[in-house]
Structures are given as C-alpha cells and as structure tokens.
PDB file of N, H, CA, C and O in Angstrom:
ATOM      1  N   UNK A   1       8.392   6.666  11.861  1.00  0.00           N
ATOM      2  CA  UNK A   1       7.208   6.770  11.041  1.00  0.00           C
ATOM      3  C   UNK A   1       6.107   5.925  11.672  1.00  0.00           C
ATOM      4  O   UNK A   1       6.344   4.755  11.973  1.00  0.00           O
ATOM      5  N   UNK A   2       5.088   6.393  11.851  1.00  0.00           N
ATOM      6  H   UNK A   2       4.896   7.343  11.606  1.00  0.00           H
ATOM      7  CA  UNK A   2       3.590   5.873  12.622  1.00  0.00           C
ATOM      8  C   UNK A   2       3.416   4.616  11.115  1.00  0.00           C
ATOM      9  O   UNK A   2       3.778   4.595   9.939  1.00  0.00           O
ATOM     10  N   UNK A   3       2.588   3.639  12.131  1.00  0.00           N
ATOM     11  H   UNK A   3       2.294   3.656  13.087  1.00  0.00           H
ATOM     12  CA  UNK A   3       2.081   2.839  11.191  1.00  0.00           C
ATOM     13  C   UNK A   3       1.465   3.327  10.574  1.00  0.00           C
ATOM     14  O   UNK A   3       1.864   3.154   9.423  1.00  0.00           O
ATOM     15  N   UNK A   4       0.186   4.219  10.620  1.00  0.00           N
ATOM     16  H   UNK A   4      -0.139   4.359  11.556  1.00  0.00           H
ATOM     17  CA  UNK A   4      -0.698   4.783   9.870  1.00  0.00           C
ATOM     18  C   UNK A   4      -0.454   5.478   8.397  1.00  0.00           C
ATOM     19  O   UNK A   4      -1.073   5.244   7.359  1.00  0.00           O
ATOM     20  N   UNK A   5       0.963   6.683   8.675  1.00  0.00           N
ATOM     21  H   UNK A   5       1.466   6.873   9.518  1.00  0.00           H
ATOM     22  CA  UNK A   5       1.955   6.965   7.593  1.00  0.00           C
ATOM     23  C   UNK A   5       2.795   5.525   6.632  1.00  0.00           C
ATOM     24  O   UNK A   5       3.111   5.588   5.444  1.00  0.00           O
ATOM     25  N   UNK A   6       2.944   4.666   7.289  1.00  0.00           N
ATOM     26  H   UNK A   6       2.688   4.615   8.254  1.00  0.00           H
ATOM     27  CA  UNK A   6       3.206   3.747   6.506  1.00  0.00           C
ATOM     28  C   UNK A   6       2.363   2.992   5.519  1.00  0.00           C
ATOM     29  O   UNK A   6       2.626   2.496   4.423  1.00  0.00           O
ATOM     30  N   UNK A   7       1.432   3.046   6.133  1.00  0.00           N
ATOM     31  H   UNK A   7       1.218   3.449   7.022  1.00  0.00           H
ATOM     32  CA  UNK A   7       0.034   2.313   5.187  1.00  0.00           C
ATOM     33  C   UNK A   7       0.182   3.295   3.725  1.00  0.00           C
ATOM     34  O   UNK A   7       0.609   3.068   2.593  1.00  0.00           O
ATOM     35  N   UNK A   8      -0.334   4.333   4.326  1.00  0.00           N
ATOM     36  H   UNK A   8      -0.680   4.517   5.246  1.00  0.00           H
ATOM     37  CA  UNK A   8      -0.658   5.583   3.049  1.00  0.00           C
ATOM     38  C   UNK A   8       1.064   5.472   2.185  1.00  0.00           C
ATOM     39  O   UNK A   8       0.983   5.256   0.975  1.00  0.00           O
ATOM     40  N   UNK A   9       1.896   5.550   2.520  1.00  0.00           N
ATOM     41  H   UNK A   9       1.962   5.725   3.502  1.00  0.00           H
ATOM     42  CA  UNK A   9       2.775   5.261   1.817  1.00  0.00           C
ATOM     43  C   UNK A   9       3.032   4.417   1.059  1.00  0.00           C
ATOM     44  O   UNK A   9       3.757   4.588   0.079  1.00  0.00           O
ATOM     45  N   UNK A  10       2.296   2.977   1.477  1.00  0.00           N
ATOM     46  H   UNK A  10       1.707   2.838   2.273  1.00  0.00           H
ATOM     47  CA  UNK A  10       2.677   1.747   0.601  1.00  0.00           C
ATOM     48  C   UNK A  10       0.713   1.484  -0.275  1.00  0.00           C
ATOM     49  O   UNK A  10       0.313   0.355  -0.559  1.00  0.00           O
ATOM     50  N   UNK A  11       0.126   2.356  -0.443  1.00  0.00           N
ATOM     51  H   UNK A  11       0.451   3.273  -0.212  1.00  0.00           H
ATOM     52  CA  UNK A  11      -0.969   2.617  -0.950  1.00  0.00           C
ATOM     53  C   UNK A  11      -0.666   3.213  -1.813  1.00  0.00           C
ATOM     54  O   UNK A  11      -1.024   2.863  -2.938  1.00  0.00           O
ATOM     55  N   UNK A  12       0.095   4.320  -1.623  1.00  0.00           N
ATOM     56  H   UNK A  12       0.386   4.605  -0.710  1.00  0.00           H
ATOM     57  CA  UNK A  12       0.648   5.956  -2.711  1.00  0.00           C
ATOM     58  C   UNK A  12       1.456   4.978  -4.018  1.00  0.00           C
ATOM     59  O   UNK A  12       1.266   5.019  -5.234  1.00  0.00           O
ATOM     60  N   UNK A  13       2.424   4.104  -3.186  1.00  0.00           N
ATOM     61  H   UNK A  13       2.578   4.071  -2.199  1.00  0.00           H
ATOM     62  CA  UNK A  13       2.986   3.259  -4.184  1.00  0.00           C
ATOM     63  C   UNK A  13       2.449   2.759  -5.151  1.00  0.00           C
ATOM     64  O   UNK A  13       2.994   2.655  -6.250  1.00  0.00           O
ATOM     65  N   UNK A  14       1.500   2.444  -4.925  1.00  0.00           N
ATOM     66  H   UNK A  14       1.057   2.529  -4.032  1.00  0.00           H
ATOM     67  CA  UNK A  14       1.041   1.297  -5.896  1.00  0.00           C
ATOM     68  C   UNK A  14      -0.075   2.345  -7.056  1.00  0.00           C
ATOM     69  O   UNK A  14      -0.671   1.670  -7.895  1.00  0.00           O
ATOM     70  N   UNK A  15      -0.289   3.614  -7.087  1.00  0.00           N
ATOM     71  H   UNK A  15       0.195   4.162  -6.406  1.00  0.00           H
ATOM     72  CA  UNK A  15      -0.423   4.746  -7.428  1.00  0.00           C
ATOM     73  C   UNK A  15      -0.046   4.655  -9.035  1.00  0.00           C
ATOM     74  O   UNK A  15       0.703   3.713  -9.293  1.00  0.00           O
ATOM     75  N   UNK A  16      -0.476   5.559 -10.272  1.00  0.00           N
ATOM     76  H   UNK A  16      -1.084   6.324 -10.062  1.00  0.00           H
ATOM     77  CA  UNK A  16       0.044   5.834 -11.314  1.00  0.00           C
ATOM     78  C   UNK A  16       0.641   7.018 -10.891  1.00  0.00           C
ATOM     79  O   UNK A  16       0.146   7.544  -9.894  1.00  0.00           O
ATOM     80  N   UNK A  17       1.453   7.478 -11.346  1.00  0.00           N
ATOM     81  H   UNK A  17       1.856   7.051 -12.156  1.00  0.00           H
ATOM     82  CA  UNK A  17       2.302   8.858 -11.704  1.00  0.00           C
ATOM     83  C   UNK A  17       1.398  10.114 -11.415  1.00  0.00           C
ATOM     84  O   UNK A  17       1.668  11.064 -10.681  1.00  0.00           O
ATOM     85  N   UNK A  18      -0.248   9.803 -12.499  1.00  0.00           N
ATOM     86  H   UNK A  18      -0.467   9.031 -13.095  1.00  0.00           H
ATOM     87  CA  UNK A  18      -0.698  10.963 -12.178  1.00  0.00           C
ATOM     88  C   UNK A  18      -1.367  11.251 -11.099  1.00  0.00           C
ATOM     89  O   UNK A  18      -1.743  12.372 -10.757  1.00  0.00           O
ATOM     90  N   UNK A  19      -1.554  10.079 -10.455  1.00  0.00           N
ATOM     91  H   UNK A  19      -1.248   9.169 -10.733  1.00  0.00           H
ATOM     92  CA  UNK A  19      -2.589  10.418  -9.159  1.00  0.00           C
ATOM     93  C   UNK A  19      -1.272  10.180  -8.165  1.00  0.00           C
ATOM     94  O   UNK A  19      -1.193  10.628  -7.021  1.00  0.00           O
ATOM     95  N   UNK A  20      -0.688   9.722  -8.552  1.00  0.00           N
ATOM     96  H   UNK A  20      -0.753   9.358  -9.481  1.00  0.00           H
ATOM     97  CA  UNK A  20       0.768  10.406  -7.139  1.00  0.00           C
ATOM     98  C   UNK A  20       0.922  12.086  -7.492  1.00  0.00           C
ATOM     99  O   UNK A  20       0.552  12.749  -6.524  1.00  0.00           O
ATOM    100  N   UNK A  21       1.273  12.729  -8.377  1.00  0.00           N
ATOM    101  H   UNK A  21       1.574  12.190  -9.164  1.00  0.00           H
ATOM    102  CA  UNK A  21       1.087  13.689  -8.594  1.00  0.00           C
ATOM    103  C   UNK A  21      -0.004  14.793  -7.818  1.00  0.00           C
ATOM    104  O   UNK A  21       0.419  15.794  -7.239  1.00  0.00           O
ATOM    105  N   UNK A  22      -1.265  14.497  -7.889  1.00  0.00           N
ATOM    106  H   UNK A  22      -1.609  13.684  -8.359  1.00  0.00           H
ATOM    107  CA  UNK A  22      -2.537  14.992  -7.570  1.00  0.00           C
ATOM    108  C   UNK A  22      -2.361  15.112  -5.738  1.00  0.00           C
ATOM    109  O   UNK A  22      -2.522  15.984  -4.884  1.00  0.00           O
ATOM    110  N   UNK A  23      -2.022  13.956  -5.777  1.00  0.00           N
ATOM    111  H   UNK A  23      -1.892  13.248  -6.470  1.00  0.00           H
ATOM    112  CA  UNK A  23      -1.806  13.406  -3.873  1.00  0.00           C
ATOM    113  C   UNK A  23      -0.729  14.973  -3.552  1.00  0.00           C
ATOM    114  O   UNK A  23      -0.933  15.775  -2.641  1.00  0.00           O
ATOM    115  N   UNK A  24       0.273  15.046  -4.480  1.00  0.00           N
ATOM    116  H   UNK A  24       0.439  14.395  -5.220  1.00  0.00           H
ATOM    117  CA  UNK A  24       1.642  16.072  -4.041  1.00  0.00           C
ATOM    118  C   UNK A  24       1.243  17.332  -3.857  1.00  0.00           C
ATOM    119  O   UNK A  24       1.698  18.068  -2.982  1.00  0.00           O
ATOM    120  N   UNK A  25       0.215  17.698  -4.820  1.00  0.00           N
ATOM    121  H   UNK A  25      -0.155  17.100  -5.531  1.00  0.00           H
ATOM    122  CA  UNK A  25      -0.611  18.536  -5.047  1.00  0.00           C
ATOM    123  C   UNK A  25      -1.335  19.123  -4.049  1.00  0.00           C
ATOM    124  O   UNK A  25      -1.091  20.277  -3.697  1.00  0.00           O
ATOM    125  N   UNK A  26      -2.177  18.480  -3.563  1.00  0.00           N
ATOM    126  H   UNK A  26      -2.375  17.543  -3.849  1.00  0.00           H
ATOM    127  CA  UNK A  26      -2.915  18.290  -2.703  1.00  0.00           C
ATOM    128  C   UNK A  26      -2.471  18.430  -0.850  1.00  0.00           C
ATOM    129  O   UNK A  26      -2.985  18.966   0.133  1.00  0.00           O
ATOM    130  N   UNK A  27      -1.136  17.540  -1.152  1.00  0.00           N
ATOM    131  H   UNK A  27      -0.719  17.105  -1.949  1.00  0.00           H
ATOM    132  CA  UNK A  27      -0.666  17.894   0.103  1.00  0.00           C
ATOM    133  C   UNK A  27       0.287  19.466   0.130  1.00  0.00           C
ATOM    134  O   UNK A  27       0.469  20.157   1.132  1.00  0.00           O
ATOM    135  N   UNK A  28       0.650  19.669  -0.872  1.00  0.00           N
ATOM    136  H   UNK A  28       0.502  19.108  -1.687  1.00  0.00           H
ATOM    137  CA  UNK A  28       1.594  20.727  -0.544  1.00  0.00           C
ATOM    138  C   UNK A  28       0.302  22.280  -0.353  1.00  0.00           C
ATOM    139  O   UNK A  28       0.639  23.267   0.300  1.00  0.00           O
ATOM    140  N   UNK A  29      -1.009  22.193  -1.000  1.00  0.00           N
ATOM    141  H   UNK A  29      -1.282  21.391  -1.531  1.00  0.00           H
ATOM    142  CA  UNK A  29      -2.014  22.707  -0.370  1.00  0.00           C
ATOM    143  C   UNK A  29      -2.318  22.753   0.906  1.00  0.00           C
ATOM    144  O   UNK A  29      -2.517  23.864   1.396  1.00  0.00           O
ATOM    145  N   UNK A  30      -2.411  21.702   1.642  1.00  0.00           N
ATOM    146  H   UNK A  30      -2.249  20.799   1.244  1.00  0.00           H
ATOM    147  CA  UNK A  30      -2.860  21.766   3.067  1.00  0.00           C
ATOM    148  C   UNK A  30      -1.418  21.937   3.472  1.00  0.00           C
ATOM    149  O   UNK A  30      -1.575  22.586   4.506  1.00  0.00           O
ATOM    150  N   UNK A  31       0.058  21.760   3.319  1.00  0.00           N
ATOM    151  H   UNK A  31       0.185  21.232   2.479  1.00  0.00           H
ATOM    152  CA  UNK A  31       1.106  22.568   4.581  1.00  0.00           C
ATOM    153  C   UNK A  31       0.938  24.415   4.224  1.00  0.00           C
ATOM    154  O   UNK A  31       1.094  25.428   4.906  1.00  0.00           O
ATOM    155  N   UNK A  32       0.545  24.143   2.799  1.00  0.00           N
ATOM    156  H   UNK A  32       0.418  23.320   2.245  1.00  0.00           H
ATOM    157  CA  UNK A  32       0.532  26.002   2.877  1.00  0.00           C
ATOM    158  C   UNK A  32      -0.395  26.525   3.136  1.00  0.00           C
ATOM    159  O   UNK A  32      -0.429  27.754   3.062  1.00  0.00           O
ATOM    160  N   UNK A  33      -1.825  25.576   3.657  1.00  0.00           N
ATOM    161  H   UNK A  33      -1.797  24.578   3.717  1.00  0.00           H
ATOM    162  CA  UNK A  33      -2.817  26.464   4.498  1.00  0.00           C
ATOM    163  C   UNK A  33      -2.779  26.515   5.806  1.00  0.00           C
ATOM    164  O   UNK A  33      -3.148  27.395   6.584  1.00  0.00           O
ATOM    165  N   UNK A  34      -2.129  25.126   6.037  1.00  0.00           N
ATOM    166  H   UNK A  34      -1.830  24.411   5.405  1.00  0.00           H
ATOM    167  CA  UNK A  34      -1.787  25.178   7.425  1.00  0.00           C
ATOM    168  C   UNK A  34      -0.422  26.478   7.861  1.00  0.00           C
ATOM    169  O   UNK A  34      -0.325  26.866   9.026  1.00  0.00           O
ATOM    170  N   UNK A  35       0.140  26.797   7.203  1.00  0.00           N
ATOM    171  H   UNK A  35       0.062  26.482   6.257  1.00  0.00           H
ATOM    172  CA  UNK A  35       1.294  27.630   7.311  1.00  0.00           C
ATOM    173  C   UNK A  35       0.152  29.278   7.448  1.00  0.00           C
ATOM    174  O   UNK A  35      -0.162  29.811   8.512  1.00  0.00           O
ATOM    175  N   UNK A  36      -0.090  29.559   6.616  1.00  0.00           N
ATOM    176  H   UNK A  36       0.165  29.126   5.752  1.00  0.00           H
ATOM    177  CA  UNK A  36      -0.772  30.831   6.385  1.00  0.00           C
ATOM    178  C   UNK A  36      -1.739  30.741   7.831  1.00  0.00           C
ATOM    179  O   UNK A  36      -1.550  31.678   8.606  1.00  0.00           O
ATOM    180  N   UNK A  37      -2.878  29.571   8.315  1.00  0.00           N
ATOM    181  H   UNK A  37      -3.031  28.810   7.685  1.00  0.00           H
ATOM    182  CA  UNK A  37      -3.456  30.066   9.294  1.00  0.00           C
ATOM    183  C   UNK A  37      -2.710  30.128  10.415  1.00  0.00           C
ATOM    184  O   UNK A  37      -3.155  30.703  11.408  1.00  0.00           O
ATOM    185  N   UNK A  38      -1.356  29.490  10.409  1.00  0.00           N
ATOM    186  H   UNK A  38      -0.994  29.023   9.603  1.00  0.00           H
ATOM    187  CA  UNK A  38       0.020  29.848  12.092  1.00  0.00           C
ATOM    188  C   UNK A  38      -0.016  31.560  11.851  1.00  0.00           C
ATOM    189  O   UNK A  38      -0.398  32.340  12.724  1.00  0.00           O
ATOM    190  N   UNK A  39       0.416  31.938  10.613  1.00  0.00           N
ATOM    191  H   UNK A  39       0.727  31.305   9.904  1.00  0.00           H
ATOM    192  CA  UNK A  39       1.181  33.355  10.419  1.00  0.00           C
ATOM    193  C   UNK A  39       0.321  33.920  10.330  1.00  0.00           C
ATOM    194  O   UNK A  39       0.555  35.049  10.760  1.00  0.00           O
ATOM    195  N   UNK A  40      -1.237  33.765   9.796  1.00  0.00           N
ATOM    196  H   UNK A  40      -1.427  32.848   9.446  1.00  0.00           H
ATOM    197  CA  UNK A  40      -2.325  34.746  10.442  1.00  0.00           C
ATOM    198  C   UNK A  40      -2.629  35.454  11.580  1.00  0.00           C
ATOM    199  O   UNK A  40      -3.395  36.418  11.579  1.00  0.00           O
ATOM    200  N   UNK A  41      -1.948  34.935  12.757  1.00  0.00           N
ATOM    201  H   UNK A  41      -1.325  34.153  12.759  1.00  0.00           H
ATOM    202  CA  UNK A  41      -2.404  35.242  14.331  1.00  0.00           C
ATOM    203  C   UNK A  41      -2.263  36.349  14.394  1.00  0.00           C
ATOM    204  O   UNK A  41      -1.485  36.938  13.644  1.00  0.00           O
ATOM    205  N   UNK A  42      -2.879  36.864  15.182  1.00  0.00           N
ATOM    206  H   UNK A  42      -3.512  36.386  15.791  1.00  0.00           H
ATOM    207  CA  UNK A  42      -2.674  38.451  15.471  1.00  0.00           C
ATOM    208  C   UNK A  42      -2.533  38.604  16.799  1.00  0.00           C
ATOM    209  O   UNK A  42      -3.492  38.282  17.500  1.00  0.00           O
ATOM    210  N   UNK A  43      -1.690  38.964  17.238  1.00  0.00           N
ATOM    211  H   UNK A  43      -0.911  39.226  16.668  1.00  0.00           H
ATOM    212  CA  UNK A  43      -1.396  39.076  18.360  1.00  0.00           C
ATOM    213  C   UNK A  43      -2.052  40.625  19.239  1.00  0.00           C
ATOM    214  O   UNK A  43      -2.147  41.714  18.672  1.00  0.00           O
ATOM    215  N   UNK A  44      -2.298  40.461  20.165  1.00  0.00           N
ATOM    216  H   UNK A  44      -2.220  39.577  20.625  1.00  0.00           H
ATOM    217  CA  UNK A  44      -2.964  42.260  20.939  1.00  0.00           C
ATOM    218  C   UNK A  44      -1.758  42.826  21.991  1.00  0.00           C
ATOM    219  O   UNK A  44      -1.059  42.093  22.689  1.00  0.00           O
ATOM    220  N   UNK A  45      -1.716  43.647  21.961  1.00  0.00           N
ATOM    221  H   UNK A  45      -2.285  44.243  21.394  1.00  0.00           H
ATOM    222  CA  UNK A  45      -0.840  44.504  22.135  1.00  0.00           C
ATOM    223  C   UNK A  45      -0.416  44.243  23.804  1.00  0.00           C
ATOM    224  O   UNK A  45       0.689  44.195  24.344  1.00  0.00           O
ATOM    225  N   UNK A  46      -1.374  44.143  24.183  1.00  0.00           N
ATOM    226  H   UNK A  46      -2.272  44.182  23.744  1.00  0.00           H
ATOM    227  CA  UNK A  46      -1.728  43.283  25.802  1.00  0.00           C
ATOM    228  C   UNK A  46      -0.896  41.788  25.849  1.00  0.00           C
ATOM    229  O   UNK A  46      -0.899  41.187  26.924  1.00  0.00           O
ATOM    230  N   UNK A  47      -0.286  41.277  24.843  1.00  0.00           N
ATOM    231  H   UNK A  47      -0.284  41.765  23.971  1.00  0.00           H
ATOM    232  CA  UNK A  47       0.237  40.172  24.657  1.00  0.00           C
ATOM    233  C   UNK A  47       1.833  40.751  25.402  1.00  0.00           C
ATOM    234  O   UNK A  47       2.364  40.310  26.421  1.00  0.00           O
ATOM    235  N   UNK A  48       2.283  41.773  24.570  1.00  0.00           N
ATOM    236  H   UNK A  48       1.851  42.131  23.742  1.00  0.00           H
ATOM    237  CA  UNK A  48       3.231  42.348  24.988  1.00  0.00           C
ATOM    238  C   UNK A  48       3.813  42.811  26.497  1.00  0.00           C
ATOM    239  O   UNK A  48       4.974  42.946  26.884  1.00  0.00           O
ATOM    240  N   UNK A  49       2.677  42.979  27.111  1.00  0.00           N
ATOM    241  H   UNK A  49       1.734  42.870  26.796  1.00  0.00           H
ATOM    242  CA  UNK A  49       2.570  43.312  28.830  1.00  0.00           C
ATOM    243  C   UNK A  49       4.081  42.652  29.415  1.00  0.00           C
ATOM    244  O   UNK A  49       4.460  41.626  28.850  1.00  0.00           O
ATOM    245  N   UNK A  50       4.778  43.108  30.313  1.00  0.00           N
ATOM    246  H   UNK A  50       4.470  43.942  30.772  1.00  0.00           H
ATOM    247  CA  UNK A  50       5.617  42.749  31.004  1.00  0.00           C
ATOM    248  C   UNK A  50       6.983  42.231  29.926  1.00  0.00           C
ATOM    249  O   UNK A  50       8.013  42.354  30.590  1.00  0.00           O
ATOM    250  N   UNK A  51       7.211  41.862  28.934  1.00  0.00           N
ATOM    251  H   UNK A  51       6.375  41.763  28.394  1.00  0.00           H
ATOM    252  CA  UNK A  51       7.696  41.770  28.167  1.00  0.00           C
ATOM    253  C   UNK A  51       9.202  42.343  27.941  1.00  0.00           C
ATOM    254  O   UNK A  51       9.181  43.232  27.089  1.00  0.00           O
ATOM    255  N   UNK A  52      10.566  42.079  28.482  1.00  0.00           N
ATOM    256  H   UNK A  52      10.584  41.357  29.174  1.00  0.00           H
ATOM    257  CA  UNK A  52      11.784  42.533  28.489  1.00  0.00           C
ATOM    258  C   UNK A  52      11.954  43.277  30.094  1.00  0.00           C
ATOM    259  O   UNK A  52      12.985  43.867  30.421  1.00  0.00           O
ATOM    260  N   UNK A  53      10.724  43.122  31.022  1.00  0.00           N
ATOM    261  H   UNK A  53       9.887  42.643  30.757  1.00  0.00           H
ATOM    262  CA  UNK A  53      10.977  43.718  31.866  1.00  0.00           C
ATOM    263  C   UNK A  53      12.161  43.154  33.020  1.00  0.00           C
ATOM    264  O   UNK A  53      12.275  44.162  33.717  1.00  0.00           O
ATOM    265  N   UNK A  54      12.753  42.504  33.395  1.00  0.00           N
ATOM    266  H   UNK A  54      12.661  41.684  32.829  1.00  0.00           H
ATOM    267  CA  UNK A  54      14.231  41.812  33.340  1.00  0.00           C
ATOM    268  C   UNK A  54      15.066  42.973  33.050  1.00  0.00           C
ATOM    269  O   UNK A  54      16.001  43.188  33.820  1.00  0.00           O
ATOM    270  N   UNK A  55      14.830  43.951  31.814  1.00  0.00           N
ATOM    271  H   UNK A  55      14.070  43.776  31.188  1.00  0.00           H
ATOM    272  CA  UNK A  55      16.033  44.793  31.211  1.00  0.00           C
ATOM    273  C   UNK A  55      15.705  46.016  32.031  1.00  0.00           C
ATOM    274  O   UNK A  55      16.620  46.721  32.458  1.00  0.00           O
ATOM    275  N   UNK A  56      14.813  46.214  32.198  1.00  0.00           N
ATOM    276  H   UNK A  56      14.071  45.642  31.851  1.00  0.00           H
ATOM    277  CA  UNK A  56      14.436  47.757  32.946  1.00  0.00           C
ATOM    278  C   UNK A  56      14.625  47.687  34.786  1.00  0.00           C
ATOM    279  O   UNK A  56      14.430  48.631  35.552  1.00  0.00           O
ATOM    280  N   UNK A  57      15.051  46.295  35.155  1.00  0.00           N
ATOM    281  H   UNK A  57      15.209  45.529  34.532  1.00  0.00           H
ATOM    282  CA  UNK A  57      14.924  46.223  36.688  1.00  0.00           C
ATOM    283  C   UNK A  57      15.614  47.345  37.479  1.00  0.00           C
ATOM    284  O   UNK A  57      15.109  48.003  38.389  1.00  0.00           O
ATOM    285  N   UNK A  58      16.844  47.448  36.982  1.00  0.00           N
ATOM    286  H   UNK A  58      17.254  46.913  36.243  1.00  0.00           H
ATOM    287  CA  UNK A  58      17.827  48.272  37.607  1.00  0.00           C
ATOM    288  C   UNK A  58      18.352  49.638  37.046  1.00  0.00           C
ATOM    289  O   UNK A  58      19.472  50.140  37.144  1.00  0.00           O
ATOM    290  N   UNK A  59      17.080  50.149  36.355  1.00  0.00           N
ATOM    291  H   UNK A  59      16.171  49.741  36.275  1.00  0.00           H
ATOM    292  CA  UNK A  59      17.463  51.391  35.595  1.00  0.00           C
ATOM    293  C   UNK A  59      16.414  52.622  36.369  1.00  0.00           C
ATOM    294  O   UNK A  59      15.324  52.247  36.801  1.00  0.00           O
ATOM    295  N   UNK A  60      16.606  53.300  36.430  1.00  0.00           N
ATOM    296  H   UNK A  60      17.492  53.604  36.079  1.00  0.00           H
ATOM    297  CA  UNK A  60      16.397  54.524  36.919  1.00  0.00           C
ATOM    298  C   UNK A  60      15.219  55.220  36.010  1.00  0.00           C
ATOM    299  O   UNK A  60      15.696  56.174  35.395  1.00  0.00           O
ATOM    300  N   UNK A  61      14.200  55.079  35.814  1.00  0.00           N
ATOM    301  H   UNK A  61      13.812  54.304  36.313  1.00  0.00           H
ATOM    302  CA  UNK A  61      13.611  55.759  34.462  1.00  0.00           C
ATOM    303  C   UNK A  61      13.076  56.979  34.381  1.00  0.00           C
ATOM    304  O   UNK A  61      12.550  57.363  33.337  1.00  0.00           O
ATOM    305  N   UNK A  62      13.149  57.753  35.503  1.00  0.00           N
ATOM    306  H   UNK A  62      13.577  57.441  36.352  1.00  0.00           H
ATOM    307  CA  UNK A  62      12.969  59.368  35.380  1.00  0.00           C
ATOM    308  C   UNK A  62      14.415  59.502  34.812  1.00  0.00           C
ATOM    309  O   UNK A  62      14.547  59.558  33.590  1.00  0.00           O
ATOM    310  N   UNK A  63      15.175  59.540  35.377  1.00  0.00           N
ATOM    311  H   UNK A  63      15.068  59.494  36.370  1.00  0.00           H
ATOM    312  CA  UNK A  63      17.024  59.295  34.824  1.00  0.00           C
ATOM    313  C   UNK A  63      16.839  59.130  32.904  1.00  0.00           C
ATOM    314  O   UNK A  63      17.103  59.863  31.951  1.00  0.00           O
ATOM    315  N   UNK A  64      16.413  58.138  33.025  1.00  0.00           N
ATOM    316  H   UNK A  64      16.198  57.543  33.799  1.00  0.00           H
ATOM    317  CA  UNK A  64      16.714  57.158  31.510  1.00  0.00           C
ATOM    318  C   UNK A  64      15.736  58.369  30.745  1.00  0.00           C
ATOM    319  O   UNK A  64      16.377  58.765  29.772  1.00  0.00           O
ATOM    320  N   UNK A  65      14.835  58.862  30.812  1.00  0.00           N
ATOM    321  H   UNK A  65      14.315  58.540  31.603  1.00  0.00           H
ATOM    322  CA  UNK A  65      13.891  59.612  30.092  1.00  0.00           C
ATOM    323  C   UNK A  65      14.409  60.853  30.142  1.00  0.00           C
ATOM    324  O   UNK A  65      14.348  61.392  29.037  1.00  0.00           O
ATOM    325  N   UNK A  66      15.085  61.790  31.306  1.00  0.00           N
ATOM    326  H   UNK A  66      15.135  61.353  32.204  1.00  0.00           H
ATOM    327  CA  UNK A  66      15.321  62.680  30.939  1.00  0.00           C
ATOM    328  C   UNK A  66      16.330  62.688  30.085  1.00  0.00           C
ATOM    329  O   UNK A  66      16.396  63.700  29.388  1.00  0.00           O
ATOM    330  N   UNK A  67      17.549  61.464  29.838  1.00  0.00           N
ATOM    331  H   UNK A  67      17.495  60.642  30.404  1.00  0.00           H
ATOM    332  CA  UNK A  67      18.667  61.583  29.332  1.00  0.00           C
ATOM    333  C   UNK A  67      18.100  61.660  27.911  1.00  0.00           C
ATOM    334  O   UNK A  67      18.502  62.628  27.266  1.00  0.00           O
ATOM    335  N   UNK A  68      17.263  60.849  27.306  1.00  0.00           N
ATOM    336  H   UNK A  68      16.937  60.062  27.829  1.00  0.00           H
ATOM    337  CA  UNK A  68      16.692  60.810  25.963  1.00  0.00           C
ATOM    338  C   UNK A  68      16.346  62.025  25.623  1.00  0.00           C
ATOM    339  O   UNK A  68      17.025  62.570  24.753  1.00  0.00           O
ATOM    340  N   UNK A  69      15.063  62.848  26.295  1.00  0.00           N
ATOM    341  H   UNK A  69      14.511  62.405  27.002  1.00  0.00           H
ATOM    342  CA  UNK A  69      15.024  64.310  26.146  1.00  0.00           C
ATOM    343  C   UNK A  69      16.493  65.105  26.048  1.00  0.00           C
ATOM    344  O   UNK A  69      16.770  65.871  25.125  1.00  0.00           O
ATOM    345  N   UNK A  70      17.285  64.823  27.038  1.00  0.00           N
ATOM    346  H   UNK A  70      17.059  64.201  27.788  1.00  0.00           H
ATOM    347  CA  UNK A  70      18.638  65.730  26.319  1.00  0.00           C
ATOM    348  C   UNK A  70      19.070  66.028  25.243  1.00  0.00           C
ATOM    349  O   UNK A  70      19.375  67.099  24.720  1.00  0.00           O
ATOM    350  N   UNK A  71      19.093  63.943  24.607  1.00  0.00           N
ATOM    351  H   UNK A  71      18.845  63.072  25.032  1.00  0.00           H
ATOM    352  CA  UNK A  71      20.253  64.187  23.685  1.00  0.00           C
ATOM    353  C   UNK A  71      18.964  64.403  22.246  1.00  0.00           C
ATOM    354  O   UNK A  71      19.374  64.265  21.094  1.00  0.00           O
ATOM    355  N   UNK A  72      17.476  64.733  22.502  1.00  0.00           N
ATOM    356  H   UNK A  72      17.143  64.845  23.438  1.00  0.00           H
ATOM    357  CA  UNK A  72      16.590  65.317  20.926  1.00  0.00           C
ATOM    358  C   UNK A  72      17.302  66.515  20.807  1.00  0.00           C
ATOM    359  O   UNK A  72      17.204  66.955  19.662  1.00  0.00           O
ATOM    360  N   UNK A  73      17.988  67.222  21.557  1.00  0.00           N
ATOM    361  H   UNK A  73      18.067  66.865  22.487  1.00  0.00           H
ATOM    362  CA  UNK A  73      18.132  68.721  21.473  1.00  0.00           C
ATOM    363  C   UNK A  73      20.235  68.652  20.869  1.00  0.00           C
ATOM    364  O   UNK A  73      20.852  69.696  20.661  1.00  0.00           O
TER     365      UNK A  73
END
C-alpha cells in the first residue's frame, strides 16, 4: 500500500458512518466508469489483420476452400 493510500485511509477513519458511506459510493462510481470506458473500445476490423496466421502457414487454401465448397452440397 503507497503512502498516499494510507493517508486517505487513516482520514476515512476518523469519518462518521455516513460520509464513509458517501466516500463507498462515490468510489464504486468511478471503478464502474472506469470499467465501462475499458469495455467501450471499439476495435476496427484492421485490428484483426494477420491475426491466427501461425494456423494457416501450412495449409493449402485453394485445397481448404474447395473442400468447404464440397461438403455445402
């Protein structure tokens, strides 16, 4: 624990109930805005580029595509 977190901790203490309360409040606001703007990102499709290509090194893909066309039929 940073000194800094320690201060605010032994400050919070000395706190009534309801304004420790307000503080809980308050913080559990900012991890769930901070949470929502992580899971906001949007990623572009261009992110994806090269992506599993490792799995395709040694595959044949005129091969691999016609076999897929086979087995729609």
């Amino acid at each position: 624990m940073t000194n800094e977190v320690h201060k605010i901790l032994l400050e919070i203490e000395h706190l009534n109930s309801k304004n420790k309360f307000e503080i809980l409040e308050k913080l559990v606001i900012l991890i769930k805005t901070g949470i929502r703007k992580k899971s906001a990102y949007k990623c572009s499709l261009l992110d994806l580029e090269g992506l599993g290509r490792e799995l395709w090194k040694n595959v044949d893909i005129r091969k691999y595509i016609n076999t897929e066309r086979d087995s729609w039929n």
